[in-house]
GUMI-765717 format. One record per atom (N, C-alpha, C): residue number from 1; residue in one letter; atom name; z, x, y. Coordinates in steps of 0.2 Angstrom, whole numbers, plus 5000, padded with zeros to 4 digits. Atoms other than C-alpha are relative to their C-alpha. Layout:
# residues N
REC/NUM/A/CA/Z/X/Y
...
This chain:
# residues 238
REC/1/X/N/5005/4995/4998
REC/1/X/CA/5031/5004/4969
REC/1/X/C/5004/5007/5000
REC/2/X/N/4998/4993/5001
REC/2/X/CA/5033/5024/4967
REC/2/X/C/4997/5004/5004
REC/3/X/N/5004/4997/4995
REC/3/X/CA/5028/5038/4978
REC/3/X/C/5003/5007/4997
REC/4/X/N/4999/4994/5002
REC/4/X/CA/5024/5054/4971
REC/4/X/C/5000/5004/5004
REC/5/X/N/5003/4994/4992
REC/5/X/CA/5024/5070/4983
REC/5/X/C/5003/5007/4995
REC/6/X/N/4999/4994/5002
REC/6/X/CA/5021/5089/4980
REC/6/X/C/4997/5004/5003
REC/7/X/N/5003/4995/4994
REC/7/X/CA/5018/5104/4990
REC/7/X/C/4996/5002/4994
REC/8/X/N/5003/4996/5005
REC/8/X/CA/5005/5114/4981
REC/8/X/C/4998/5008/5004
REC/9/X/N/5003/4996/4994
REC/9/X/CA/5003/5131/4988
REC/9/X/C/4992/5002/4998
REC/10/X/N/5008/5001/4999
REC/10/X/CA/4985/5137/4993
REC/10/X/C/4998/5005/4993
REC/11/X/N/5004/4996/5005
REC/11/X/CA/4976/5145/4976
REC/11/X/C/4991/4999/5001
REC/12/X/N/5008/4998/5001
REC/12/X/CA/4958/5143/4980
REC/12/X/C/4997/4990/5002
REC/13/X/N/5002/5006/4997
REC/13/X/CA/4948/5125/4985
REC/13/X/C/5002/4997/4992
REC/14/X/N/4999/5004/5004
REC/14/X/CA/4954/5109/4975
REC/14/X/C/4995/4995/4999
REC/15/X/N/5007/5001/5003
REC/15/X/CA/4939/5102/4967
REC/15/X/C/5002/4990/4998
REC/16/X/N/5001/5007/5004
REC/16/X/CA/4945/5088/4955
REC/16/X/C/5009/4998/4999
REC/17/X/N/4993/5002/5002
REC/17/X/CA/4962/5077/4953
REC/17/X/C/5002/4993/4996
REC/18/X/N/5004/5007/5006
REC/18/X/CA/4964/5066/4937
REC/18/X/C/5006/4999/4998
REC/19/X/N/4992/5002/5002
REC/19/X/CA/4978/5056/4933
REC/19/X/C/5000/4996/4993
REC/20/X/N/5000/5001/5005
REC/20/X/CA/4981/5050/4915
REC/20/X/C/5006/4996/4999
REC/21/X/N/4994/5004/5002
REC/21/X/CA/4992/5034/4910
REC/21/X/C/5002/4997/5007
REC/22/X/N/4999/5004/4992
REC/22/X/CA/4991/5025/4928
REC/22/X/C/5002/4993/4997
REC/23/X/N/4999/5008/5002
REC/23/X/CA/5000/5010/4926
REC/23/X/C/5005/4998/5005
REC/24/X/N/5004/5004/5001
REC/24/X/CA/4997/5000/4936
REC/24/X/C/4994/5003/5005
REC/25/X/N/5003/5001/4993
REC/25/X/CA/4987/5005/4952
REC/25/X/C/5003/5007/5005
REC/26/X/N/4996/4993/4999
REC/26/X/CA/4988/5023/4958
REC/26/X/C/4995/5002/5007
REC/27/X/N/5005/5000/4992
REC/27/X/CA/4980/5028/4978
REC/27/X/C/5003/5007/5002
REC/28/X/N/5000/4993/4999
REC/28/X/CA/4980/5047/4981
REC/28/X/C/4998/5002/5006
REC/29/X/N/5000/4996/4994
REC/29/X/CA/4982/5057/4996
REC/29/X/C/5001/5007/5001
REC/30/X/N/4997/4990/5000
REC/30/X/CA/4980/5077/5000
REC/30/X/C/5003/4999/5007
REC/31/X/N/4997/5000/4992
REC/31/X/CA/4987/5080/5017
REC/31/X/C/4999/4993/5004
REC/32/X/N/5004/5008/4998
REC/32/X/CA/4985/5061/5021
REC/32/X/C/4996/4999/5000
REC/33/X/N/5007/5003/4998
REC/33/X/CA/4970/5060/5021
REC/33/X/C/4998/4996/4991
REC/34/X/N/5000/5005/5004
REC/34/X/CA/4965/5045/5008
REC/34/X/C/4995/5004/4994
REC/35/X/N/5006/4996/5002
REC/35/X/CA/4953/5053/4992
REC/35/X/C/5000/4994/4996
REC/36/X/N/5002/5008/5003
REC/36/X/CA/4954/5035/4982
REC/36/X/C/5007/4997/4997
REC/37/X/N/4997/5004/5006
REC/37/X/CA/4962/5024/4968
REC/37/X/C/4997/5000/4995
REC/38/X/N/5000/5000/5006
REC/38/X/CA/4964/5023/4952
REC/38/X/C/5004/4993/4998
REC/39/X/N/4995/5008/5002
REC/39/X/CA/4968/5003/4944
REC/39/X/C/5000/5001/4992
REC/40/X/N/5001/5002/5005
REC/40/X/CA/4972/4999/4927
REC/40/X/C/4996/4997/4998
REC/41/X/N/5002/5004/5003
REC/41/X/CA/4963/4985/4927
REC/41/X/C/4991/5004/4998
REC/42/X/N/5005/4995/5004
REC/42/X/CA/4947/4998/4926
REC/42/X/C/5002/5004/4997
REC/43/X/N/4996/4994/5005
REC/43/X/CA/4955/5012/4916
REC/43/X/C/5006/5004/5003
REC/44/X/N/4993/4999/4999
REC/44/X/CA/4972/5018/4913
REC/44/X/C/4999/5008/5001
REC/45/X/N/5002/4993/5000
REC/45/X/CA/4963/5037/4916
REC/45/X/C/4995/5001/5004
REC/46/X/N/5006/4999/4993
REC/46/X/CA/4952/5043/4933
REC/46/X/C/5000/5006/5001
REC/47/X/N/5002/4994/4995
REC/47/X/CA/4947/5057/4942
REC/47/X/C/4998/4998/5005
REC/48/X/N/5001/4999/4991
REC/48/X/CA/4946/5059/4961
REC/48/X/C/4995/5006/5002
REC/49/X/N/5006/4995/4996
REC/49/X/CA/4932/5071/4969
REC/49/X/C/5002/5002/5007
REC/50/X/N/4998/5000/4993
REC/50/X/CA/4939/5077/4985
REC/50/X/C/4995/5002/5004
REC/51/X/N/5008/4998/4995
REC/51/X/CA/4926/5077/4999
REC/51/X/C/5001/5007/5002
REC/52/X/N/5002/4992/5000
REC/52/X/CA/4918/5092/5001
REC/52/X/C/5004/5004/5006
REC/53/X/N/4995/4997/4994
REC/53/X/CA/4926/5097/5019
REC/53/X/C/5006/5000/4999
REC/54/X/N/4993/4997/5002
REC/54/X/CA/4945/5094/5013
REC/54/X/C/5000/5003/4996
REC/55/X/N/4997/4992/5005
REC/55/X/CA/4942/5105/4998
REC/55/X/C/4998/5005/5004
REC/56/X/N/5002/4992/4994
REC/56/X/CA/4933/5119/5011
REC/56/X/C/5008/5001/5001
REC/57/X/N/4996/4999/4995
REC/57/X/CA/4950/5116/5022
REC/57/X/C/5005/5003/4996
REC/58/X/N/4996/4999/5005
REC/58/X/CA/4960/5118/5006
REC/58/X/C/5002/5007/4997
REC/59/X/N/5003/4992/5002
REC/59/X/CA/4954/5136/5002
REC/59/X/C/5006/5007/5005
REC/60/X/N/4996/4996/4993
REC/60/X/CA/4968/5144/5011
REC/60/X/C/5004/5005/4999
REC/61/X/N/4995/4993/5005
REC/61/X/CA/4979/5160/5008
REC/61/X/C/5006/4998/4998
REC/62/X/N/4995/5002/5005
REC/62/X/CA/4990/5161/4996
REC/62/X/C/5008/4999/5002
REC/63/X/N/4995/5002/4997
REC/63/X/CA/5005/5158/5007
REC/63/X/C/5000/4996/5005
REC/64/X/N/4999/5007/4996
REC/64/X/CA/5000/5142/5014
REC/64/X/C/5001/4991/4996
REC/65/X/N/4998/5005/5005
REC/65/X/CA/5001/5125/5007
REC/65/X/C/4999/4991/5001
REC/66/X/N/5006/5005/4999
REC/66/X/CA/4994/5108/5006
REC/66/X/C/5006/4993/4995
REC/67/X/N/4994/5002/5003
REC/67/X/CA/5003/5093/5002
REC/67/X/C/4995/4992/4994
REC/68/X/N/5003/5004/5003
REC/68/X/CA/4997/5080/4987
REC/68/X/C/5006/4994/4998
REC/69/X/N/4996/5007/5000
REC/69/X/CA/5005/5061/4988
REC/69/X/C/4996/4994/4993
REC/70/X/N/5002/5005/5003
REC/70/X/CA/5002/5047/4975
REC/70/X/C/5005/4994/5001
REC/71/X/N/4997/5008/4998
REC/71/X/CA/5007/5028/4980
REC/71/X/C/4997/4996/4992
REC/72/X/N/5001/5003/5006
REC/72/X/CA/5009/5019/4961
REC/72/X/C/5006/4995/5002
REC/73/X/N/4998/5007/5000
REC/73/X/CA/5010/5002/4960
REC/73/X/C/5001/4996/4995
REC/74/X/N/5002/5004/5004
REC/74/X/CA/5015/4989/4949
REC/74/X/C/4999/4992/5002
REC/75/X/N/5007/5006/4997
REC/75/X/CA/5002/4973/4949
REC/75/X/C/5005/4996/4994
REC/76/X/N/4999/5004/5003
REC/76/X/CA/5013/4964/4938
REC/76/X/C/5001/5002/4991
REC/77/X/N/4999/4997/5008
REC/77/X/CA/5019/4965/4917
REC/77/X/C/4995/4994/4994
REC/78/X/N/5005/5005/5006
REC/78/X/CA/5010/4961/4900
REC/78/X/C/5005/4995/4998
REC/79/X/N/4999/5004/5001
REC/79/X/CA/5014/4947/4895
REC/79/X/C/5001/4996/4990
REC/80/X/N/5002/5002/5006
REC/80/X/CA/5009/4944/4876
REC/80/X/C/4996/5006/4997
REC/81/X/N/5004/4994/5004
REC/81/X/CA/5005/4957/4863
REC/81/X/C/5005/5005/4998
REC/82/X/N/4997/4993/5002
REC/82/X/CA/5010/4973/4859
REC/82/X/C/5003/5003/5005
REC/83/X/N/4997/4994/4994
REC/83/X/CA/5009/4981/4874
REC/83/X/C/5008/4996/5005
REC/84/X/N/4993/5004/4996
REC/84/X/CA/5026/4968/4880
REC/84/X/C/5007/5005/4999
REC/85/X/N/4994/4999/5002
REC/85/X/CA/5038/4979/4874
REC/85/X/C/4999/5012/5002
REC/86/X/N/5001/4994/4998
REC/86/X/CA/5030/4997/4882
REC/86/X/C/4996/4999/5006
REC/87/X/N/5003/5001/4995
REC/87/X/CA/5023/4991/4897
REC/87/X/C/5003/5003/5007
REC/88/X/N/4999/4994/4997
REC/88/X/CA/5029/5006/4906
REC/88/X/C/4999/5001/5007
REC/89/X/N/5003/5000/4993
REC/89/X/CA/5026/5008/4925
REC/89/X/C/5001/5008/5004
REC/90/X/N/5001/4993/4997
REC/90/X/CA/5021/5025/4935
REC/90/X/C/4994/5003/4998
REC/91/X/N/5005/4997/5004
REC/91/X/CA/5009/5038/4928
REC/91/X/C/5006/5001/4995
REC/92/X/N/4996/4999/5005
REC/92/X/CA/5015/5039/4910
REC/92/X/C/4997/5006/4997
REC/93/X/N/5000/4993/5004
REC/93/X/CA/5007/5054/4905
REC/93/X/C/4997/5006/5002
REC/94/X/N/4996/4992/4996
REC/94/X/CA/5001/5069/4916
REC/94/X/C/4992/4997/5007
REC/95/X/N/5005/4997/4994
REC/95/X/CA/4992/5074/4931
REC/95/X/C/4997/5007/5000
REC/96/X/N/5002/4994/5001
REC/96/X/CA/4980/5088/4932
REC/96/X/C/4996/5002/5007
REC/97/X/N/5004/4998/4994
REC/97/X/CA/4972/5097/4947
REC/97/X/C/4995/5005/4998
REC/98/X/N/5008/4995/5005
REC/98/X/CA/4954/5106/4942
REC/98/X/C/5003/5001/4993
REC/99/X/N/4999/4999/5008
REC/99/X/CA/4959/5103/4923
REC/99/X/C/5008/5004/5000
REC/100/X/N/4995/4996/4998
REC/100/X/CA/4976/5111/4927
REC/100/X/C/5005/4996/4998
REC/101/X/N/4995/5003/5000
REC/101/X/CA/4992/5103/4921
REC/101/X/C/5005/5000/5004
REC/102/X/N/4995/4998/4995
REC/102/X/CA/5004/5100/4932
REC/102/X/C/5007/4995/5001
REC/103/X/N/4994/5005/5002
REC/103/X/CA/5016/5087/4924
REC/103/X/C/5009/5004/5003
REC/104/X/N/4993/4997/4999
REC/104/X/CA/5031/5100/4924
REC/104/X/C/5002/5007/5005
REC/105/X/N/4998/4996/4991
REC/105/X/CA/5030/5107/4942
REC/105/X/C/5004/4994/5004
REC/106/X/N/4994/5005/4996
REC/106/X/CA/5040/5101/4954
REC/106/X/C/4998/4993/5006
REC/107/X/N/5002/5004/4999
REC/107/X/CA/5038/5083/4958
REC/107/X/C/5005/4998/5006
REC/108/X/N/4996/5005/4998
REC/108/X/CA/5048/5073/4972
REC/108/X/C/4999/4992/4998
REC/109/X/N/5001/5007/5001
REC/109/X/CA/5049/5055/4965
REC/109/X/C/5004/4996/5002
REC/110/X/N/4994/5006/4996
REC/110/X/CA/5056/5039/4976
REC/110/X/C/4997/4993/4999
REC/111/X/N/4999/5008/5000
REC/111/X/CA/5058/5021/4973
REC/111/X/C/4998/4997/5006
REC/112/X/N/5000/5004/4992
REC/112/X/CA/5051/5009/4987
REC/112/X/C/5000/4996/4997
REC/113/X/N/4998/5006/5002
REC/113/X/CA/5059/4995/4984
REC/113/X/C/4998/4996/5005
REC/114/X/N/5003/5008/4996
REC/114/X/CA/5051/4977/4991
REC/114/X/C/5004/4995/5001
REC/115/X/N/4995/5003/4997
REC/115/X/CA/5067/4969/4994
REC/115/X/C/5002/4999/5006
REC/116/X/N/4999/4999/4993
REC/116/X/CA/5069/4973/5009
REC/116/X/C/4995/5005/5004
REC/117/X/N/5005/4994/4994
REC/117/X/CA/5057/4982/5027
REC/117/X/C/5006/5001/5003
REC/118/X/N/4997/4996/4993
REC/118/X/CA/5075/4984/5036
REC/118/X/C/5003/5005/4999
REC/119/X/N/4997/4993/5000
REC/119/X/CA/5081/5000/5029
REC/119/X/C/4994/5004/5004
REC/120/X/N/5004/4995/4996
REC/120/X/CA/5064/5007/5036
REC/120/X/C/5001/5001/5007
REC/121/X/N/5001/4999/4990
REC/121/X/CA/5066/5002/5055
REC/121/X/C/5007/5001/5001
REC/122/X/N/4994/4998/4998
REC/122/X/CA/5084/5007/5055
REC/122/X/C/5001/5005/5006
REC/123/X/N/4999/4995/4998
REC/123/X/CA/5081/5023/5061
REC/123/X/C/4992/5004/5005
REC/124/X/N/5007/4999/4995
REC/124/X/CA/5065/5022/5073
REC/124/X/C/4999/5005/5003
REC/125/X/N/5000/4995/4995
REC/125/X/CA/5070/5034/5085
REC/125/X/C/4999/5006/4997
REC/126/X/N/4999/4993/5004
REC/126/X/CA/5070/5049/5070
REC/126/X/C/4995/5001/4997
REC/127/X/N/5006/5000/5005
REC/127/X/CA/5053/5046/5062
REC/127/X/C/4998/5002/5005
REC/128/X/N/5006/4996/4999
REC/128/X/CA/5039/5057/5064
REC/128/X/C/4996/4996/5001
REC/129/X/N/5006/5005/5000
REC/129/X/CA/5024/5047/5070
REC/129/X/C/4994/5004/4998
REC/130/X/N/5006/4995/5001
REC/130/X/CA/5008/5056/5064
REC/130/X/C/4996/5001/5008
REC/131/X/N/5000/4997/4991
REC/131/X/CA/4998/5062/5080
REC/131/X/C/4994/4993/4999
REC/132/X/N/5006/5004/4998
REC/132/X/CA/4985/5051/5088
REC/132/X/C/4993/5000/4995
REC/133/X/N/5005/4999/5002
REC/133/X/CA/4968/5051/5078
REC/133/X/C/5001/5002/4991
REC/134/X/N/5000/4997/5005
REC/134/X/CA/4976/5057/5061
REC/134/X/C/5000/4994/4996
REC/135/X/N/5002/5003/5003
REC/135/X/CA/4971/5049/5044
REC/135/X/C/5006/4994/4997
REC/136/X/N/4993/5006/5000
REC/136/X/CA/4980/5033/5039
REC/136/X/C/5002/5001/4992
REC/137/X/N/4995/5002/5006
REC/137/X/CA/4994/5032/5026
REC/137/X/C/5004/4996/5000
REC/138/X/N/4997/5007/5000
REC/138/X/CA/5003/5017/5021
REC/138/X/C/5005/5001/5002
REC/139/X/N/4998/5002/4993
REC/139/X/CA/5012/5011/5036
REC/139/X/C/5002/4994/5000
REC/140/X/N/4997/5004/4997
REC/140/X/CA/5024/4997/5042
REC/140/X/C/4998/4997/5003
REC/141/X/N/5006/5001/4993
REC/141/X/CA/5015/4987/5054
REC/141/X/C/5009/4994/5002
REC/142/X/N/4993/5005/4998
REC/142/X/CA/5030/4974/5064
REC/142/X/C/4996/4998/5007
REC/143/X/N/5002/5003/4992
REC/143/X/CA/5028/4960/5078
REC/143/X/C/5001/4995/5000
REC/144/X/N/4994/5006/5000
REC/144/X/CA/5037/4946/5084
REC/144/X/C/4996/4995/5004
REC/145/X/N/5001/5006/4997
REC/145/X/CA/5034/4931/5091
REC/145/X/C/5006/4993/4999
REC/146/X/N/4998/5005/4999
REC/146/X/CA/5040/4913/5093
REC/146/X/C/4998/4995/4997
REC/147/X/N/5005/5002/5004
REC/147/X/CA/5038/4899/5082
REC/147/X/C/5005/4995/5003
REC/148/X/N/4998/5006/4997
REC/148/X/CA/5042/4882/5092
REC/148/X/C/5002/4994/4994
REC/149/X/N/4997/5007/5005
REC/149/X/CA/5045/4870/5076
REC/149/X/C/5001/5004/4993
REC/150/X/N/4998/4999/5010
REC/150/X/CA/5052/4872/5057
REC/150/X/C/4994/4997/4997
REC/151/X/N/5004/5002/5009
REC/151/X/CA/5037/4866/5048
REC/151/X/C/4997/5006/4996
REC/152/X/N/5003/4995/5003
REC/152/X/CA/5030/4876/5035
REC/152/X/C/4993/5002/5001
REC/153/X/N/5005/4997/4998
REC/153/X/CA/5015/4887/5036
REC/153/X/C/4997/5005/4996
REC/154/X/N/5004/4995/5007
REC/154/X/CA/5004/4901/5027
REC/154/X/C/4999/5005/5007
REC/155/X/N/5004/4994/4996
REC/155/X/CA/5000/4919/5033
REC/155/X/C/4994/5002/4999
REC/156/X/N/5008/4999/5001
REC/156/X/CA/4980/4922/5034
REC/156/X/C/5001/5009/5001
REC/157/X/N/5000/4993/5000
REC/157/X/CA/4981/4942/5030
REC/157/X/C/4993/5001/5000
REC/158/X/N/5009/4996/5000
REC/158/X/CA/4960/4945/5031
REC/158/X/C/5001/5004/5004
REC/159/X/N/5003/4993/4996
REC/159/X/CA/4955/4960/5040
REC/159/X/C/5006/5005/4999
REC/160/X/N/4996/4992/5002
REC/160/X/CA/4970/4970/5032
REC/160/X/C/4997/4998/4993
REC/161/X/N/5003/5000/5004
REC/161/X/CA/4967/4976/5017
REC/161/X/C/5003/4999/4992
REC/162/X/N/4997/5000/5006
REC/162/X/CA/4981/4976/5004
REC/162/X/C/5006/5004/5002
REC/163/X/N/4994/4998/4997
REC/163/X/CA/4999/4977/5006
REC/163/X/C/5005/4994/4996
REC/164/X/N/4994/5005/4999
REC/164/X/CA/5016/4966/5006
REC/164/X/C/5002/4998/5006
REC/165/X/N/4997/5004/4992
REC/165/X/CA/5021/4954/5019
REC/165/X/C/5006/4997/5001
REC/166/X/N/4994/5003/5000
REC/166/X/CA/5040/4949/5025
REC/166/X/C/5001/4998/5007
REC/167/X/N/4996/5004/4993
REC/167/X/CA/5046/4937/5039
REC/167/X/C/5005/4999/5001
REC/168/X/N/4992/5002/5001
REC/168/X/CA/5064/4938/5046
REC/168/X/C/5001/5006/4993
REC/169/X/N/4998/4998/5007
REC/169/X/CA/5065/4952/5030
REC/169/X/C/5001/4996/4995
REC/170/X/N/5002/5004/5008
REC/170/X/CA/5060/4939/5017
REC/170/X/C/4992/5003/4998
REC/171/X/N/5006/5000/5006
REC/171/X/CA/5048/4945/5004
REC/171/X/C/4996/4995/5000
REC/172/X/N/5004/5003/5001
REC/172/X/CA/5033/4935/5005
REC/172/X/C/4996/4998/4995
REC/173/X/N/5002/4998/5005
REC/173/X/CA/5025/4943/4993
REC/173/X/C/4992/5004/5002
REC/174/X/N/5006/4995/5001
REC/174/X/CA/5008/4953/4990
REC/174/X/C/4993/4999/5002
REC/175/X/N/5005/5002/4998
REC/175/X/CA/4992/4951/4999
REC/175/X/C/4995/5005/4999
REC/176/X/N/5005/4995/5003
REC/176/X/CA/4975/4958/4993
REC/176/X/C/4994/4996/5001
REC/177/X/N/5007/5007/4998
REC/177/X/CA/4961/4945/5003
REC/177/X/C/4994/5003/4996
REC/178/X/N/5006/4999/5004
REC/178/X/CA/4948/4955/4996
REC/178/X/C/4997/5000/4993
REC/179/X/N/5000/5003/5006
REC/179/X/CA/4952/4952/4980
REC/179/X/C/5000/4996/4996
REC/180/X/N/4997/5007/5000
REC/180/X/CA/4960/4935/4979
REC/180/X/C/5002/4999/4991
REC/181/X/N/5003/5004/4996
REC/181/X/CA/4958/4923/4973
REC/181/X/C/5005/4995/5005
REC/182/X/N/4996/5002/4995
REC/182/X/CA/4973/4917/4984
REC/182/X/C/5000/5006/5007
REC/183/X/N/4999/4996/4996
REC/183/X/CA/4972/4922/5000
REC/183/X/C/5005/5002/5004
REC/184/X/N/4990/4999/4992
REC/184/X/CA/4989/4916/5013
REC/184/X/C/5004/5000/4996
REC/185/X/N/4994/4999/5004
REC/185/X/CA/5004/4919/5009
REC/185/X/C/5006/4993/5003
REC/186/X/N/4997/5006/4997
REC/186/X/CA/5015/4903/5008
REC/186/X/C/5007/5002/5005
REC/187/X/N/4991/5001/4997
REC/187/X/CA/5031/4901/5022
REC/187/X/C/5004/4997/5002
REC/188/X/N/4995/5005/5001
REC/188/X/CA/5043/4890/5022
REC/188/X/C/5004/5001/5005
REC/189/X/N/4999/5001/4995
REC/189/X/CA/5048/4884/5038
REC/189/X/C/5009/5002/5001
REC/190/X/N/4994/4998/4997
REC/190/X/CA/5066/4888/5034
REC/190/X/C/5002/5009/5000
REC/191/X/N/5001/4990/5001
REC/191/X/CA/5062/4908/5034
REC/191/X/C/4999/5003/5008
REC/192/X/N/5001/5000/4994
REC/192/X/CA/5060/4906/5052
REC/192/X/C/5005/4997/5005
REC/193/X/N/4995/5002/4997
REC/193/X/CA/5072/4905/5066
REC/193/X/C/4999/4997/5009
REC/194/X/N/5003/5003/4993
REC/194/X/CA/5072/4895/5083
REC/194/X/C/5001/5008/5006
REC/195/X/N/5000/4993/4997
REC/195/X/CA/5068/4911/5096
REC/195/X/C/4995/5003/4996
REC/196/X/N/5002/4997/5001
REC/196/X/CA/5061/4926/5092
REC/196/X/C/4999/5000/4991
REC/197/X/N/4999/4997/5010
REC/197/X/CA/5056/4930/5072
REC/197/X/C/4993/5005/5003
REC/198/X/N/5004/4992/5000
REC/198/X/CA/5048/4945/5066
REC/198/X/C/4998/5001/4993
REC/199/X/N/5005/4996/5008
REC/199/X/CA/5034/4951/5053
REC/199/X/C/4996/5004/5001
REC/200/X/N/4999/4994/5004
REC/200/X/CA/5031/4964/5045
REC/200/X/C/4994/5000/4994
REC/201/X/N/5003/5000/5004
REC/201/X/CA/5018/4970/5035
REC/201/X/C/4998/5008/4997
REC/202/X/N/5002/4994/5002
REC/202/X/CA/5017/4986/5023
REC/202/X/C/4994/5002/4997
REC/203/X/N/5007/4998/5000
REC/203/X/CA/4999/4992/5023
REC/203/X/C/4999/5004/4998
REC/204/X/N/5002/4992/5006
REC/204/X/CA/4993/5005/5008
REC/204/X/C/4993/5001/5002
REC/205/X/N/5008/4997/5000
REC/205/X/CA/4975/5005/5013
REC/205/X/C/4997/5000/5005
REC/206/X/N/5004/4999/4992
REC/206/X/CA/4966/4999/5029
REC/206/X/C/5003/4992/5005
REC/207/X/N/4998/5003/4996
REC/207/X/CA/4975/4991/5043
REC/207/X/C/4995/4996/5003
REC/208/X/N/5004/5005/4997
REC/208/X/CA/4968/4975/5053
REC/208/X/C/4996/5006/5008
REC/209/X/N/5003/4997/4996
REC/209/X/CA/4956/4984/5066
REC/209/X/C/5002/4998/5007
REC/210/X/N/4998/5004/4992
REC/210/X/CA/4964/4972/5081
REC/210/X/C/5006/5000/4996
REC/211/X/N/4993/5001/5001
REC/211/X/CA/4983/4975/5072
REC/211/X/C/5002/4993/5003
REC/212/X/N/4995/5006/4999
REC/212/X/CA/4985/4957/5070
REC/212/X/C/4999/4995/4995
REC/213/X/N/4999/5004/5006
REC/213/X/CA/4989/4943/5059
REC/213/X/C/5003/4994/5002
REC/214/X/N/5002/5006/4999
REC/214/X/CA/4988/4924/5060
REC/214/X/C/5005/4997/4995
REC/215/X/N/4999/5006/5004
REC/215/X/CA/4999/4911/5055
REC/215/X/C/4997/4992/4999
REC/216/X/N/5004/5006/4999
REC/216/X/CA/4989/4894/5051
REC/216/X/C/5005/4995/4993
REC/217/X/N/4998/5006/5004
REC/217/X/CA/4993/4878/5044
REC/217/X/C/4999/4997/4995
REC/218/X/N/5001/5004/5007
REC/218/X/CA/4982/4875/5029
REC/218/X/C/5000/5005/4994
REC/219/X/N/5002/4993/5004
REC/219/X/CA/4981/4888/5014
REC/219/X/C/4992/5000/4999
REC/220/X/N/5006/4996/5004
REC/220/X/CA/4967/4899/5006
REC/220/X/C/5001/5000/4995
REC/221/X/N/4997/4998/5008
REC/221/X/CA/4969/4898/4989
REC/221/X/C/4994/5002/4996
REC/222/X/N/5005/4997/5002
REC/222/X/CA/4951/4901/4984
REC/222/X/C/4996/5006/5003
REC/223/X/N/5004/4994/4998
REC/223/X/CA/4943/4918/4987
REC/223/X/C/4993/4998/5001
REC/224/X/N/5007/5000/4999
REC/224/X/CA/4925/4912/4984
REC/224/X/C/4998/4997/5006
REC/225/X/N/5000/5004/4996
REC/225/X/CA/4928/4899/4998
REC/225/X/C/5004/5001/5008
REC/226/X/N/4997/4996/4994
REC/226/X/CA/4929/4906/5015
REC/226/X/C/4999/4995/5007
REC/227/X/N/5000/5006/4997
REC/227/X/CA/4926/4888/5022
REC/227/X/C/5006/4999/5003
REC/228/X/N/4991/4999/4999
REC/228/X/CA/4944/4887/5033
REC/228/X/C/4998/4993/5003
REC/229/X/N/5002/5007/4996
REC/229/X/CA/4946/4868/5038
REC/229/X/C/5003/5002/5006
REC/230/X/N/4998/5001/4994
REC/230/X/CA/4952/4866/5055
REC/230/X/C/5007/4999/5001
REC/231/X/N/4992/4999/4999
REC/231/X/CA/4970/4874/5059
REC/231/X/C/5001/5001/5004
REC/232/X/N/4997/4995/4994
REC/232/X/CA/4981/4877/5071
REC/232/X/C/5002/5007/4998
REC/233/X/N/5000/4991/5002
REC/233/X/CA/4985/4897/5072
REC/233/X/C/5004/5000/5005
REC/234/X/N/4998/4998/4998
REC/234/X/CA/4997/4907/5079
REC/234/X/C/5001/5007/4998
REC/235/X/N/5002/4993/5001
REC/235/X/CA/4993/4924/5080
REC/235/X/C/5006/5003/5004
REC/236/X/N/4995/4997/4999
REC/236/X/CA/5003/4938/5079
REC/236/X/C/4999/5008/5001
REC/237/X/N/5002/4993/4998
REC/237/X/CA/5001/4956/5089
REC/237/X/C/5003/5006/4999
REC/238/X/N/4995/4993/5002
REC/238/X/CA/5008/4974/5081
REC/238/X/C/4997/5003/5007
């Protein structure tokens, strides 16, 4: 994953923002507040429309400044073909704001790396929390519990929306229920420690509405089949 960010100062209301060469999965933010996504697997070139009241808000004097974030994701590499050997990841070729080029302004670009959630929580006490009611941007969610035996089990991610999951900082891998067609994510009883463990879930779009997530005992492997046989669960509260 990739995370673009740049101040823009204020020239007048921001209308339209097109990105060009998304590869793979590109999710677009003004001032955090969310304006869409852009996937490959629809086209590797979009525009965004910014709701009418953030562009109003936008319109601001020329000595104020507004900040434009892009969260680009890779969904995985080609595999056969041509494209094997240019399967490039990021926007590979420009960004434009109301038809505007803006490839060689000044970019901050950072690596987030999925190997690890604990450099994030290192430093709890010096992070900025956003204020109460402010629009959501992708977020760490974390919350502990107890897991009384070593068997293996699966995490039910429904009611989030799309992210990465780790327990104990082990990568679990990538959940996306609403797209499937797998739904849990497999965990392997030896990823879990007798006491206290802890998971973690990095959320790029829409967090569980009750911040919570289930471990159960059978998988989902099919999307279309939302038949859940009868598990035990252990539910787990951020």
């Amino acid at each position: 994953k990739q995370w673009y960010q740049r101040r823009v100062r204020g020239s007048g209301q921001l209308r339209n923002i097109s990105l060009y060469g998304v590869q793979d999965r590109a999710t677009v933010f003004v001032d955090r507040q969310k304006i869409g996504s852009i996937s490959r697997m629809d086209f590797l070139n979009g525009s965004l429309i910014l709701p009418s009241d953030l562009s109003a808000k936008l319109n601001v004097r020329p000595d104020q400044s507004y900040t434009i974030s892009i969260l680009v994701e890779n969904l995985g590499r080609v595999n056969h073909g041509s494209y094997m050997g240019i399967d490039y990841k990021g926007i590979t070729f420009m960004i434009l704001l109301d038809g505007r080029n803006v490839n060689h302004e000044d970019w901050t670009v950072c690596p987030l790396p999925m190997s690890s959630v604990e450099p994030a929580l290192q430093n709890l006490a010096t992070l900025n929390f956003p204020p109460k009611g402010a629009s959501f941007t992708p977020s760490i969610f974390c919350g502990s519990f107890r897991k009384l035996t070593g068997d293996d089990t699966f995490l039910d991610p429904r009611g989030w929306e799309k992210g990465v999951a780790f327990v104990n900082d082990v990568n679990l891998g990538r959940y996306w229920p609403g797209v499937g067609p797998q739904i849990t994510l497999y965990a392997p009883g030896v990823y879990f420690k007798q006491g206290e463990n802890l998971v973690c879930l990095f959320e790029i779009e829409t967090p569980h509405e009750d911040s919570t997530v289930a471990f159960i005992d059978v998988p989902i492997l099919d999307k279309t089949s939302y038949l859940r046989k009868k598990s035990k669960e252990t539910d787990v509260n951020f």
